[in-house]
Gaussian input, Z-matrix of N, CA and C with variables (Angstrom, degrees):
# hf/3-21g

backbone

0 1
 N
 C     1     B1
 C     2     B2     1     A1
 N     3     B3     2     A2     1     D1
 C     4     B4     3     A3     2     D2
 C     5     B5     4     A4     3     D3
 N     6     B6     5     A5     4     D4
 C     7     B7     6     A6     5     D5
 C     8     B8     7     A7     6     D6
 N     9     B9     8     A8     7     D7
 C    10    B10     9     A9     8     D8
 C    11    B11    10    A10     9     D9
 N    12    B12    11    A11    10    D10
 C    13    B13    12    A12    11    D11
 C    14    B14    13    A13    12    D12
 N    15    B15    14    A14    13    D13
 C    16    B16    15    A15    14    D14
 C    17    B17    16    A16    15    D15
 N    18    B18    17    A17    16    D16
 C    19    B19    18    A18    17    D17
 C    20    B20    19    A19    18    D18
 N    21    B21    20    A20    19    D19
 C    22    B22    21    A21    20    D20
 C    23    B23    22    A22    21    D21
 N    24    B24    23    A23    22    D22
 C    25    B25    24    A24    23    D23
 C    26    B26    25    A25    24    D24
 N    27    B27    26    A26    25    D25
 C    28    B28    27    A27    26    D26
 C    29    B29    28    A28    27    D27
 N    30    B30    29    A29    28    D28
 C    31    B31    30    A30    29    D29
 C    32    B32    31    A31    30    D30
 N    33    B33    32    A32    31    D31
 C    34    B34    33    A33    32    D32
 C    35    B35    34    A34    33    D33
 N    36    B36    35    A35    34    D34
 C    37    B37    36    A36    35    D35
 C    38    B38    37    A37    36    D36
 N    39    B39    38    A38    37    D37
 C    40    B40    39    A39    38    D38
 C    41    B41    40    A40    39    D39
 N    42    B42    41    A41    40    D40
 C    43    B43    42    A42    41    D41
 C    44    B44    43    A43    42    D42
 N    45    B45    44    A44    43    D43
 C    46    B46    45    A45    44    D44
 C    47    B47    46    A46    45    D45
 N    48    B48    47    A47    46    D46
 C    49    B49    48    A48    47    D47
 C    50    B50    49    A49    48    D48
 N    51    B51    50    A50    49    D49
 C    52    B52    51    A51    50    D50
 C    53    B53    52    A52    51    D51
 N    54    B54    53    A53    52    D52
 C    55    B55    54    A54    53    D53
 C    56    B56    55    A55    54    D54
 N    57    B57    56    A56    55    D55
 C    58    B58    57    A57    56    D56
 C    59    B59    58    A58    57    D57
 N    60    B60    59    A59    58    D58
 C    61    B61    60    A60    59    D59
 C    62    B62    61    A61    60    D60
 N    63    B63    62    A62    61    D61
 C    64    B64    63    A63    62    D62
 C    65    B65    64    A64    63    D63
 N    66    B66    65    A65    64    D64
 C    67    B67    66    A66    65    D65
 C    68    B68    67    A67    66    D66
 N    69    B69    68    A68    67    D67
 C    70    B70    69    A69    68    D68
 C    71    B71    70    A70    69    D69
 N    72    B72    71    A71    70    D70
 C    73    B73    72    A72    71    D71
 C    74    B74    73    A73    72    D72
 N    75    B75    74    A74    73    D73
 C    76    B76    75    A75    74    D74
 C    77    B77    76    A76    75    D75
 N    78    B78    77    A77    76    D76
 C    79    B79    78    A78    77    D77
 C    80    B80    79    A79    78    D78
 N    81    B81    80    A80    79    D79
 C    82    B82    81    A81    80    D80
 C    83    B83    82    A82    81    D81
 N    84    B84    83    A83    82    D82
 C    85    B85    84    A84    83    D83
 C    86    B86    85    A85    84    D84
 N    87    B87    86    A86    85    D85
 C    88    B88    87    A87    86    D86
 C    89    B89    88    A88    87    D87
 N    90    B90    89    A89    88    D88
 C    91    B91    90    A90    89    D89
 C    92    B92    91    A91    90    D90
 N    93    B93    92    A92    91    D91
 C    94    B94    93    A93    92    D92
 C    95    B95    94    A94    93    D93
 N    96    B96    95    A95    94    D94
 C    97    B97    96    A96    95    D95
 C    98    B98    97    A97    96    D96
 N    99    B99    98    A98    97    D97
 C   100   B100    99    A99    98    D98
 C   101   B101   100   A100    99    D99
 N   102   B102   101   A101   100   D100
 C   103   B103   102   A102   101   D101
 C   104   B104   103   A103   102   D102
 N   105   B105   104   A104   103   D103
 C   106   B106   105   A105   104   D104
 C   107   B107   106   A106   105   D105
 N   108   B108   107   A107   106   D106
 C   109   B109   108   A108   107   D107
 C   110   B110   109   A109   108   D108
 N   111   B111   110   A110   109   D109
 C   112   B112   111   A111   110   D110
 C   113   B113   112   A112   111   D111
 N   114   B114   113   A113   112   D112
 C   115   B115   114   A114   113   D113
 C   116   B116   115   A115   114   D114
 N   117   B117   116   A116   115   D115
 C   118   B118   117   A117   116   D116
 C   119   B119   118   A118   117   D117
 N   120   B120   119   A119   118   D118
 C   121   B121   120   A120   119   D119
 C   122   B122   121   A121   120   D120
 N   123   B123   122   A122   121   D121
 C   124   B124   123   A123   122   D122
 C   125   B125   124   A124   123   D123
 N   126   B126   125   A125   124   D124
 C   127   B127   126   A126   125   D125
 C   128   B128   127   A127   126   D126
 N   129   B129   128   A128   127   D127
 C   130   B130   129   A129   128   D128
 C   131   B131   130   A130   129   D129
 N   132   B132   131   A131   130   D130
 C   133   B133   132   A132   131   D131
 C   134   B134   133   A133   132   D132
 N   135   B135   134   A134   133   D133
 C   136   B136   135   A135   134   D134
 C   137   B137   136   A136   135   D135
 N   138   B138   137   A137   136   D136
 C   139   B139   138   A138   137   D137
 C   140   B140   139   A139   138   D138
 N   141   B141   140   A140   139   D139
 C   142   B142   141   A141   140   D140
 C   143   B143   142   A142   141   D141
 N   144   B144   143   A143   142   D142
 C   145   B145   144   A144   143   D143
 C   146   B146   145   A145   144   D144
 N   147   B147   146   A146   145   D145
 C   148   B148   147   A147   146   D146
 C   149   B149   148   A148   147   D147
 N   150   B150   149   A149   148   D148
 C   151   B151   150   A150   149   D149
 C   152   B152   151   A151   150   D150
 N   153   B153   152   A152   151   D151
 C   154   B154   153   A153   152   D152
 C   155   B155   154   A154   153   D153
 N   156   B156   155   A155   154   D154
 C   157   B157   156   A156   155   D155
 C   158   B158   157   A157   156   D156
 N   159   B159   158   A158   157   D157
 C   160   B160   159   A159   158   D158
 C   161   B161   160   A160   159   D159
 N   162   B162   161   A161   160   D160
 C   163   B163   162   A162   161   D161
 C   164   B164   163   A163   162   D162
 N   165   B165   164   A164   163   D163
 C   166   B166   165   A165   164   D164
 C   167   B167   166   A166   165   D165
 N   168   B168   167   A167   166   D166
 C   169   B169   168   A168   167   D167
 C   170   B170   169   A169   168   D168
 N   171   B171   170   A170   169   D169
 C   172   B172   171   A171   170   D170
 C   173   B173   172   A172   171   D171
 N   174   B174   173   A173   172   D172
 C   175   B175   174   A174   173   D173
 C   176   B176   175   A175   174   D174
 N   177   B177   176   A176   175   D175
 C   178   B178   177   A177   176   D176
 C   179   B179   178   A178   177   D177
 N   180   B180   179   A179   178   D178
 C   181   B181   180   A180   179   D179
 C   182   B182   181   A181   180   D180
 N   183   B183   182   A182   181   D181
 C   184   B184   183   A183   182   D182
 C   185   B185   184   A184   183   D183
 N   186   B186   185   A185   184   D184
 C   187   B187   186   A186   185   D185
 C   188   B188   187   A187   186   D186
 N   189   B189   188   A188   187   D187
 C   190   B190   189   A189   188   D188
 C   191   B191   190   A190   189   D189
 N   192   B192   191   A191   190   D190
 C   193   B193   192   A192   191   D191
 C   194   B194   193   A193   192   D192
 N   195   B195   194   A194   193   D193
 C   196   B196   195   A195   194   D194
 C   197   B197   196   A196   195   D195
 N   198   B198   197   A197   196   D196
 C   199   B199   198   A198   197   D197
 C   200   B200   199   A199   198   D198
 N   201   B201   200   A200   199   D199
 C   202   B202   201   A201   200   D200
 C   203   B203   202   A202   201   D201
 N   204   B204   203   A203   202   D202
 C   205   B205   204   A204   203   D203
 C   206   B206   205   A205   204   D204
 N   207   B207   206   A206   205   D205
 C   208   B208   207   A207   206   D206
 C   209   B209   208   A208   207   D207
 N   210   B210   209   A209   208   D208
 C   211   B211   210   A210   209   D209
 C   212   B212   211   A211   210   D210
 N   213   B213   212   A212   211   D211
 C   214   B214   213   A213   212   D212
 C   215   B215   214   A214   213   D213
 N   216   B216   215   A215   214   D214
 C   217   B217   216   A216   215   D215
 C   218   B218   217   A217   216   D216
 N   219   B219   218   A218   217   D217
 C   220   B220   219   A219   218   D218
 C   221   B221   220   A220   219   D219
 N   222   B222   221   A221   220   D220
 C   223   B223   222   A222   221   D221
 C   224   B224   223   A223   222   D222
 N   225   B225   224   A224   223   D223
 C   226   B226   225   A225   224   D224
 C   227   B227   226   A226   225   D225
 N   228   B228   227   A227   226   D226
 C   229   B229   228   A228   227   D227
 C   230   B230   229   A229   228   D228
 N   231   B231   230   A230   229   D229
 C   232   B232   231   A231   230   D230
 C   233   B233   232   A232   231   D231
 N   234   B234   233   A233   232   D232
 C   235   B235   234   A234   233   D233
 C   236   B236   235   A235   234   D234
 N   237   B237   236   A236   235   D235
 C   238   B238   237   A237   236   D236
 C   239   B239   238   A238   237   D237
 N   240   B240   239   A239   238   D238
 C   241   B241   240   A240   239   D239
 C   242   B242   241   A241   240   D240
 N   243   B243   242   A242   241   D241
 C   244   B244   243   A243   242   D242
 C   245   B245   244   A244   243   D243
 N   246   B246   245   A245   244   D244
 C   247   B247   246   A246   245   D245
 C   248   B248   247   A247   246   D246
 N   249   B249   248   A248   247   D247
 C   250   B250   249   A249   248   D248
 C   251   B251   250   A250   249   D249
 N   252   B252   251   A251   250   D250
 C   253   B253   252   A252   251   D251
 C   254   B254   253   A253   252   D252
 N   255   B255   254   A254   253   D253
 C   256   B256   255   A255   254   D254
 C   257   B257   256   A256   255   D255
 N   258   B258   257   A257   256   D256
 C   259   B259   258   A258   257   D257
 C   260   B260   259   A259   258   D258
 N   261   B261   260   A260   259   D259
 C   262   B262   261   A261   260   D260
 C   263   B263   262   A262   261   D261
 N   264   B264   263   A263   262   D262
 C   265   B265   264   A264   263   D263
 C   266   B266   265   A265   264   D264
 N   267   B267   266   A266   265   D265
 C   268   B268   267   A267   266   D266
 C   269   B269   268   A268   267   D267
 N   270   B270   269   A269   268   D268
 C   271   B271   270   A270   269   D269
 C   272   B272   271   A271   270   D270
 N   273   B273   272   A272   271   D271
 C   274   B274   273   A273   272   D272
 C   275   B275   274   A274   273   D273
 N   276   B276   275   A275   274   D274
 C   277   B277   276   A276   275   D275
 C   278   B278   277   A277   276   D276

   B1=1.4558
   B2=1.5300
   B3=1.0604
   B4=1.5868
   B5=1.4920
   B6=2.0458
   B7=1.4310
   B8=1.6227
   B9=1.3868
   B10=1.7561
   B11=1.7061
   B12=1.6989
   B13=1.3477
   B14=1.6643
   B15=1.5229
   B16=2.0760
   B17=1.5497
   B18=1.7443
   B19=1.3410
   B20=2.2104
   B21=1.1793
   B22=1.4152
   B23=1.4637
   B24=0.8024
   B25=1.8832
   B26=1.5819
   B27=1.6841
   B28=1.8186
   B29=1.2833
   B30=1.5101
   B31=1.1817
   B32=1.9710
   B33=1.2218
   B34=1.7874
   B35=1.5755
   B36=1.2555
   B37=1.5535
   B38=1.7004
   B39=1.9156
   B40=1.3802
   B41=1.7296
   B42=1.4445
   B43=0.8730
   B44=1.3568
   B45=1.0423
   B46=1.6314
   B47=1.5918
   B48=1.2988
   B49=1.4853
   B50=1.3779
   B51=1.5299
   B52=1.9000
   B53=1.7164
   B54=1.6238
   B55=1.3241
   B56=1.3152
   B57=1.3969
   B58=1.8904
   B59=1.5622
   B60=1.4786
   B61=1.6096
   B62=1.7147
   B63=1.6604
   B64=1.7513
   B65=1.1754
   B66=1.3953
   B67=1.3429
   B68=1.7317
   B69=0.9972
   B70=1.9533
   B71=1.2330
   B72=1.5658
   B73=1.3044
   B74=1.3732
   B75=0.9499
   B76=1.7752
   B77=1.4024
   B78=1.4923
   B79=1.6338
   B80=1.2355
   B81=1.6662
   B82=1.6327
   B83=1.5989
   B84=1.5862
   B85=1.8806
   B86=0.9281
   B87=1.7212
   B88=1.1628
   B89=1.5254
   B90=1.7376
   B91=1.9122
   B92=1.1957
   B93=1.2178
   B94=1.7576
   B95=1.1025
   B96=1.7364
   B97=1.4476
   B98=1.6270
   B99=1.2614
   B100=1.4662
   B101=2.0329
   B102=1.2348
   B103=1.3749
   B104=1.1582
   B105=1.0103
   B106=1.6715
   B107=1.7368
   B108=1.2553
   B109=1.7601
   B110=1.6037
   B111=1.4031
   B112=1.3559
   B113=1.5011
   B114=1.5910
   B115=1.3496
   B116=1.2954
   B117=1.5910
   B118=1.2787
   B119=1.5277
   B120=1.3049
   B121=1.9818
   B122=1.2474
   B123=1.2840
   B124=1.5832
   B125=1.8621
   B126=1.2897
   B127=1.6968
   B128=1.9221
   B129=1.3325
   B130=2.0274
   B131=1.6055
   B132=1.2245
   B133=1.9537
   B134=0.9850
   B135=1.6037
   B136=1.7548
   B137=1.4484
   B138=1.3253
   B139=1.1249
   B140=1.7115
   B141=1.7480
   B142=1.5309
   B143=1.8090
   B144=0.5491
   B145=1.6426
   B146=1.1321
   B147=1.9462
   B148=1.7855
   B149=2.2646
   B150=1.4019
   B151=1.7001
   B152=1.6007
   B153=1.4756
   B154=1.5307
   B155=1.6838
   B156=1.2445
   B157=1.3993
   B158=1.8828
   B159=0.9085
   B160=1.9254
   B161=1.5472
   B162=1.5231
   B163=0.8537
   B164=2.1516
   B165=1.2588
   B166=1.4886
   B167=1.5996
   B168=1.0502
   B169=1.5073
   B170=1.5126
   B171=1.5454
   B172=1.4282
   B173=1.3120
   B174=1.7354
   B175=1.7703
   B176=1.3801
   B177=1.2345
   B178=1.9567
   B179=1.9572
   B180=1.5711
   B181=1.5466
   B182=1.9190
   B183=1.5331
   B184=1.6510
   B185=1.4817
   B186=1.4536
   B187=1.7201
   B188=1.4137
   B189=1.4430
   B190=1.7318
   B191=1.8788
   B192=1.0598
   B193=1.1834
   B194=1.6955
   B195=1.3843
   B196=1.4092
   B197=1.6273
   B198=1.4798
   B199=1.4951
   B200=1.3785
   B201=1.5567
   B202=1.2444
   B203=1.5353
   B204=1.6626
   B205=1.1977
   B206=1.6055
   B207=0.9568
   B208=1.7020
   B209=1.6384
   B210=0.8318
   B211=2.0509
   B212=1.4067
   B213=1.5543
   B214=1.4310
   B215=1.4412
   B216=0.9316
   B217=1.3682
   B218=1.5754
   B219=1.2752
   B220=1.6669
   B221=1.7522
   B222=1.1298
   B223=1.7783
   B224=1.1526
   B225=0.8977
   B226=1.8056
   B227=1.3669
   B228=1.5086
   B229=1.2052
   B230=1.3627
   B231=1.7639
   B232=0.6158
   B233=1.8920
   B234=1.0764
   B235=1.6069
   B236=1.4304
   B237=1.4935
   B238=1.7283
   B239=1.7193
   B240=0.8093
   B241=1.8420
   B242=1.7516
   B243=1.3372
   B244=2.0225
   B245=1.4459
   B246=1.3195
   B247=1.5498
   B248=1.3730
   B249=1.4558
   B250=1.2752
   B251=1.5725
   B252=1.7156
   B253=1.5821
   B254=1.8578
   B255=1.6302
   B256=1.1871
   B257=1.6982
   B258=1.5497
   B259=0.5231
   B260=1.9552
   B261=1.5123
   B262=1.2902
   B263=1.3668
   B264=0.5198
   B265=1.9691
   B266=1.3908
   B267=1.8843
   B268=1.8162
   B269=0.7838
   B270=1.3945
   B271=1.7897
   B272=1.8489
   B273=1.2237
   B274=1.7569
   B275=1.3765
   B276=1.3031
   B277=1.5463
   B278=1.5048
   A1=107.86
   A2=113.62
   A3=131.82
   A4=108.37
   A5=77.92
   A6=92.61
   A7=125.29
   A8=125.82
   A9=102.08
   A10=89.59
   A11=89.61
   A12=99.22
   A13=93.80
   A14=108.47
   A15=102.15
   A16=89.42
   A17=87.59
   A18=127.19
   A19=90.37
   A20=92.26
   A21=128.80
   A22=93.17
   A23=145.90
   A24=130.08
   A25=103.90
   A26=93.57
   A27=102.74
   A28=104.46
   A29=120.01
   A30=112.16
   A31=122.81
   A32=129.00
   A33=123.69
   A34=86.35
   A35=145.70
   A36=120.62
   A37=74.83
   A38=102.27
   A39=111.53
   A40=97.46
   A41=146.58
   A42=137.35
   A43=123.41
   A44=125.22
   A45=129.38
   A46=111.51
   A47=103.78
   A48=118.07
   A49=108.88
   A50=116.72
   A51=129.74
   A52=90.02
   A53=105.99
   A54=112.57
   A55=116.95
   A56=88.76
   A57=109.22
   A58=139.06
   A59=83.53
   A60=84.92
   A61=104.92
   A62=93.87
   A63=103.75
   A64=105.92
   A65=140.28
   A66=117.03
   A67=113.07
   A68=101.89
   A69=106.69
   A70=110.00
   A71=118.66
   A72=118.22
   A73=113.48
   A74=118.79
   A75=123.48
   A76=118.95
   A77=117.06
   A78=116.22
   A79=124.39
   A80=104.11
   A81=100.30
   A82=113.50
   A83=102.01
   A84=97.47
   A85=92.56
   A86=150.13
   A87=129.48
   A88=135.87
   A89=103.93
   A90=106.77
   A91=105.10
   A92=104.95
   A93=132.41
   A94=79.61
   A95=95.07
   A96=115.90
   A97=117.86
   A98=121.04
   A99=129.75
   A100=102.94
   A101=118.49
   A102=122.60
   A103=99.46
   A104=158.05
   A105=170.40
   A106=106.00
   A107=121.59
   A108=92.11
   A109=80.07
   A110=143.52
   A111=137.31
   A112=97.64
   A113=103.99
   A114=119.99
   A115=129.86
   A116=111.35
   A117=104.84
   A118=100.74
   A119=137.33
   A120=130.74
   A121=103.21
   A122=122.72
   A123=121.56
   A124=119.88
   A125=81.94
   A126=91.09
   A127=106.47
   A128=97.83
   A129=78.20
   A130=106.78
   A131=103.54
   A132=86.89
   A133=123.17
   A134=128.43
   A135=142.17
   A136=90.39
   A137=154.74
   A138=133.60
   A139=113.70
   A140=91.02
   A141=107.46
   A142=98.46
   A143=136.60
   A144=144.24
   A145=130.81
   A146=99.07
   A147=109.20
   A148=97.98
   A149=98.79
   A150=101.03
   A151=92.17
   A152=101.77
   A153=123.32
   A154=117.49
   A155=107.91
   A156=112.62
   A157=113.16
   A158=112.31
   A159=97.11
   A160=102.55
   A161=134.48
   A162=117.78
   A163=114.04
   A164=100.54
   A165=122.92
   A166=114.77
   A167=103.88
   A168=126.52
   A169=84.94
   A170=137.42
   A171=129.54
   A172=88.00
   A173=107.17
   A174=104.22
   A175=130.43
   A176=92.40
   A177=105.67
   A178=82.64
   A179=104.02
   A180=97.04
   A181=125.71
   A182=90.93
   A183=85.45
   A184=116.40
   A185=106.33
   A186=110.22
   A187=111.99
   A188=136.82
   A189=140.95
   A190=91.17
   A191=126.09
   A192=119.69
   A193=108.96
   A194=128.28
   A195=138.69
   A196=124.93
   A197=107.02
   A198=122.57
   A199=112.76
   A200=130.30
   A201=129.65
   A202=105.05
   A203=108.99
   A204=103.20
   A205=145.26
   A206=126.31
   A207=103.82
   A208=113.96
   A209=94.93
   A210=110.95
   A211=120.43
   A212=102.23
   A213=87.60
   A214=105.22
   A215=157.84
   A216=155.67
   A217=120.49
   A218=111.91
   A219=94.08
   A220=111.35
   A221=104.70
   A222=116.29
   A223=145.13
   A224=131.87
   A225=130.55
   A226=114.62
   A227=132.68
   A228=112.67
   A229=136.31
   A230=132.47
   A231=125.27
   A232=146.00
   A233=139.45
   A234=122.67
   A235=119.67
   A236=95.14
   A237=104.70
   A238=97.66
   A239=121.00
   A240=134.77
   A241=124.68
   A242=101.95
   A243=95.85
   A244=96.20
   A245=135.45
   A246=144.96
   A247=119.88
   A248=123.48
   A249=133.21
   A250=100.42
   A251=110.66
   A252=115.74
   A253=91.90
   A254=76.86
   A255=105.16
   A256=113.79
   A257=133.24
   A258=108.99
   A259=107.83
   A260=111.22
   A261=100.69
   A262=120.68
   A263=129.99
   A264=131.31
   A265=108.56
   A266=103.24
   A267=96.57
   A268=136.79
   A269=95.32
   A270=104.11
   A271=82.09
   A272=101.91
   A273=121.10
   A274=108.63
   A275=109.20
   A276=121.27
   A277=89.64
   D1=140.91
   D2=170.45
   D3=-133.12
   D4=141.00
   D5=174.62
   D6=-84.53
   D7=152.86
   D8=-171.30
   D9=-143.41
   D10=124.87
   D11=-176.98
   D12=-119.06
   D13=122.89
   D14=157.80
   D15=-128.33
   D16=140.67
   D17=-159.12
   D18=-130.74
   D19=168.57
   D20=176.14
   D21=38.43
   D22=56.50
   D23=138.70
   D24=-101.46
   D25=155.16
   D26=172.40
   D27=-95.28
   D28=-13.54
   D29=-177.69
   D30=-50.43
   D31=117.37
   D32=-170.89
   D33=-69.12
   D34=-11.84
   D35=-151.77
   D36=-77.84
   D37=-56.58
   D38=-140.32
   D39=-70.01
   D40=-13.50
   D41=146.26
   D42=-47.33
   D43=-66.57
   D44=141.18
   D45=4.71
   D46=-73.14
   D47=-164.42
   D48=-64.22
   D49=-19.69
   D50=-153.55
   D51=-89.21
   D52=-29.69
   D53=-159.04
   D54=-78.89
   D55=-33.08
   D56=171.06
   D57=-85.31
   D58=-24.31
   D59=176.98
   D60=-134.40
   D61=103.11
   D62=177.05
   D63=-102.49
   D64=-19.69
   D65=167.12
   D66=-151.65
   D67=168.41
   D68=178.87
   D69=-151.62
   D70=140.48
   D71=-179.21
   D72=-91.16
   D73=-170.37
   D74=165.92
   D75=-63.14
   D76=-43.18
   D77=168.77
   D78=-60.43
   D79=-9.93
   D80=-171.65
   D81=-106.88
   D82=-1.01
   D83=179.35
   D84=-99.05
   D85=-0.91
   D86=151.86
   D87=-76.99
   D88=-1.51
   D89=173.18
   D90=-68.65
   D91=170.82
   D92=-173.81
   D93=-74.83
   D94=145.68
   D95=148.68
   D96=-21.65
   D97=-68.78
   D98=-162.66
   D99=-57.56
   D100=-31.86
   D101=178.56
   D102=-123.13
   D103=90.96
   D104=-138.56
   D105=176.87
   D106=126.93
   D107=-158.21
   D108=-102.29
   D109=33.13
   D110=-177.36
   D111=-95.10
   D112=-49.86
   D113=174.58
   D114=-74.34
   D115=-35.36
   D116=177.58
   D117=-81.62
   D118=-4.97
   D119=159.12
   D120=-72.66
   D121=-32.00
   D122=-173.71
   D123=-70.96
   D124=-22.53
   D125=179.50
   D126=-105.60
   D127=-35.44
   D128=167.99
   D129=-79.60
   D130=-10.14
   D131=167.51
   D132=-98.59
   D133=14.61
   D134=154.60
   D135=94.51
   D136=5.54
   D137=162.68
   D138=-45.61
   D139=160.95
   D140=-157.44
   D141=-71.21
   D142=179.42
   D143=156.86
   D144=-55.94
   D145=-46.42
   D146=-177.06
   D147=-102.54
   D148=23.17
   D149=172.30
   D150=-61.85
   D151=136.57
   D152=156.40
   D153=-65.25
   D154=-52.11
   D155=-163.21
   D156=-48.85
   D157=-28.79
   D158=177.05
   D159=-79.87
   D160=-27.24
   D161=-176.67
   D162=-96.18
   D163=5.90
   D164=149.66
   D165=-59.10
   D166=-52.50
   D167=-134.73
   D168=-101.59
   D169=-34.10
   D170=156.84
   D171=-46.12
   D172=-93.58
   D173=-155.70
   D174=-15.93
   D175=-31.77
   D176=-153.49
   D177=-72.55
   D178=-55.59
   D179=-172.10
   D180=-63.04
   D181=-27.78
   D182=169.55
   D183=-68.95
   D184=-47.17
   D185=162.44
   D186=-36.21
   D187=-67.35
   D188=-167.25
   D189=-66.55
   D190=-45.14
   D191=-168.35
   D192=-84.52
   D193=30.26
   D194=-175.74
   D195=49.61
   D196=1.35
   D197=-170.74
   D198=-82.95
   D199=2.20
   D200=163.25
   D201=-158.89
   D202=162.91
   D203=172.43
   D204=-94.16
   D205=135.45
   D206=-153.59
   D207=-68.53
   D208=83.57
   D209=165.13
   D210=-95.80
   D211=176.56
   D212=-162.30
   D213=-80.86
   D214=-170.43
   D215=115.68
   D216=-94.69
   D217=133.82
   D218=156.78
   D219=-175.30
   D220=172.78
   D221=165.56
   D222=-77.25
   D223=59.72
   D224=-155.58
   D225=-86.64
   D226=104.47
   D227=157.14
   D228=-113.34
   D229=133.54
   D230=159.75
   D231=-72.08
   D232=94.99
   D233=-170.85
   D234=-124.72
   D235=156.80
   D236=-168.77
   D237=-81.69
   D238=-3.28
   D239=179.82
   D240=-172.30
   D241=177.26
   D242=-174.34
   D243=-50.05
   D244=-56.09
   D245=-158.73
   D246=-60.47
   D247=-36.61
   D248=-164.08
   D249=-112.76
   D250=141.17
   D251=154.53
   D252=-166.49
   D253=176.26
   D254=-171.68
   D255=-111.15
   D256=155.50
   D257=173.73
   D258=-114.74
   D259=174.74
   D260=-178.38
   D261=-47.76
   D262=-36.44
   D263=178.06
   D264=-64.31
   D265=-32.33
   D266=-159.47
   D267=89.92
   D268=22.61
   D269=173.61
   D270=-97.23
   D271=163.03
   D272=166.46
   D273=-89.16
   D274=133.63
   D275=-171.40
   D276=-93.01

């Protein structure tokens, strides 16, 4: 079992989400999306769909639980307009 604390966002969903989900074991970052309790806190606390933070908030626990290494992760996009980006590698989203 791990404990899971997220701190400093203004976002109310992701406060919401801090409130609901304090800890997860190892059996539980492996459920499906649909029973995943990162996701299922992420959705009774109205977060958006494409929110990062539950799938943060896995990493962070495979990281505390020795199952990955702590690197950075993240999303970068570049675009020539709202419609178009790139992704880090360069493939076209």
């Amino acid at each position: 079992m791990v404990s899971v604390v997220i701190s400093g966002s203004d976002c109310k969903q992701v406060q919401r989400l801090a409130a609901l989900l304090t800890r997860m074991s190892l059996k539980e970052i492996f459920m499906p999306v649909t029973r995943n309790p990162a996701y299922v806190a992420a959705e009774k606390a109205g977060c958006h769909a494409s929110c990062v933070i539950p799938a943060a908030v896995l990493k962070a626990v495979e990281v505390a639980l020795g199952m990955a290494l702590p690197k950075a992760a993240d999303i970068h996009f570049t675009s020539k307009d709202s419609r178009e980006g790139t992704a880090r590698n360069g493939s076209e989203l």
